[in-house]
N, C-alpha and C positions, 0 to 999 in steps of 0.2 A: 741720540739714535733711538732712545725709548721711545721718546716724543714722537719722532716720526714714523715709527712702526705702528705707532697707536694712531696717528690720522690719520693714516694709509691701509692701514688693517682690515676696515669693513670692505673700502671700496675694491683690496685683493681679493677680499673673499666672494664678492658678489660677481667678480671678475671669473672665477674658480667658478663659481654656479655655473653661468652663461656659457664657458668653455665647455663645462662637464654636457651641458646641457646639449646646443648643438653639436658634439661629439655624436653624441647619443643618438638625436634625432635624425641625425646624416646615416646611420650605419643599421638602427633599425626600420627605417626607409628604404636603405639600399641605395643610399646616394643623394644628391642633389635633386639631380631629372626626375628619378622615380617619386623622392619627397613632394613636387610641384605636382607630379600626376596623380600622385594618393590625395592629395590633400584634394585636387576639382572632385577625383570621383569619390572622395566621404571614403578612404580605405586607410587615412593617415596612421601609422603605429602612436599611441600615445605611452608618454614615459611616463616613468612611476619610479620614482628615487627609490631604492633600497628592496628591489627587485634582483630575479637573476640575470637578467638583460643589462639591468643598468651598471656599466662598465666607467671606473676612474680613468681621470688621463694618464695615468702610467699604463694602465690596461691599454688605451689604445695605442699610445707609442710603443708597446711589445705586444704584440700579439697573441703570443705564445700560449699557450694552456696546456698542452700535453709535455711529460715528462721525454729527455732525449732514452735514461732511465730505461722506460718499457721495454725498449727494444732489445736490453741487455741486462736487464735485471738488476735490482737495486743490491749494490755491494755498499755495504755499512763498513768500510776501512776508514779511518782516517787518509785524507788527501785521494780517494776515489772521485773519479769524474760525475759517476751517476750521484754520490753521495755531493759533491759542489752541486750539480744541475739542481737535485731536490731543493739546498739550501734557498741559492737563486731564485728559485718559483717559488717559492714560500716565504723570501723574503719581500716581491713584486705584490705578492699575493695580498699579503698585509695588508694594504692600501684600500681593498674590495671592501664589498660588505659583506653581512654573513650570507647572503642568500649566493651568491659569488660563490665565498669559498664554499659554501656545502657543495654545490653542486660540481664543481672544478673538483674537491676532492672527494666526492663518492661516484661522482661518473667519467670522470676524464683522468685521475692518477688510480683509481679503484683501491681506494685507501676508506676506512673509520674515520668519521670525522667525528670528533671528542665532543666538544664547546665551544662558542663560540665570546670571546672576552672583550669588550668595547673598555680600551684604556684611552681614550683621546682627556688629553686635559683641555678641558672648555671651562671660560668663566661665566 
């Protein structure tokens, strides 16, 4: 199984670029149509890895960025709804980069954002 996670490895990751990639360039476009029409008249958005735009695939299968929370005020009890929602977005959130989570969490949960800690094991 080692073996094969290892000659299939680059070619998922490069698989993962491409996905993240057209995600990306479909949605700050504004679509398909609009892509083909930016791109004749020279108005194309250009992406930029590790930007506050550039959004992971989890990011786009949820879309979500605002807390359900706001509406009712974050109650810190164990087993609170707003306290699971917080958990849930911050665990999605993860996945982002820092530019991401700064701005999701100083402008959209109106929260201190701390630091930001890049733990990925890469060889």
């Amino acid at each position: 199984m080692r073996k094969l996670i290892k000659v299939f490895g680059k070619p998922m990751e490069w698989t993962g670029y491409v996905v993240d990639f057209i995600l990306n360039l479909l949605t700050l476009n504004g679509g398909l149509l609009p892509l083909f029409a930016n791109l004749f008249q020279g108005k194309m958005v250009i992406l930029e890895r590790g930007t506050a735009t550039f959004i992971s695939t989890i990011g786009h299968i949820d879309g979500r960025i605002n807390l359900e929370a706001e509406q009712r005020g974050i109650e810190l009890e164990p087993g609170s709804k707003s306290l699971m929602d917080l958990c849930m977005m911050a665990s999605k959130l993860a996945y982002e980069n820092a530019a991401v989570i700064n701005n999701v969490v100083n402008l959209h949960w109106n929260m201190h954002f701390v630091d930001f800690y890049n733990c990925w094991n890469e060889y």
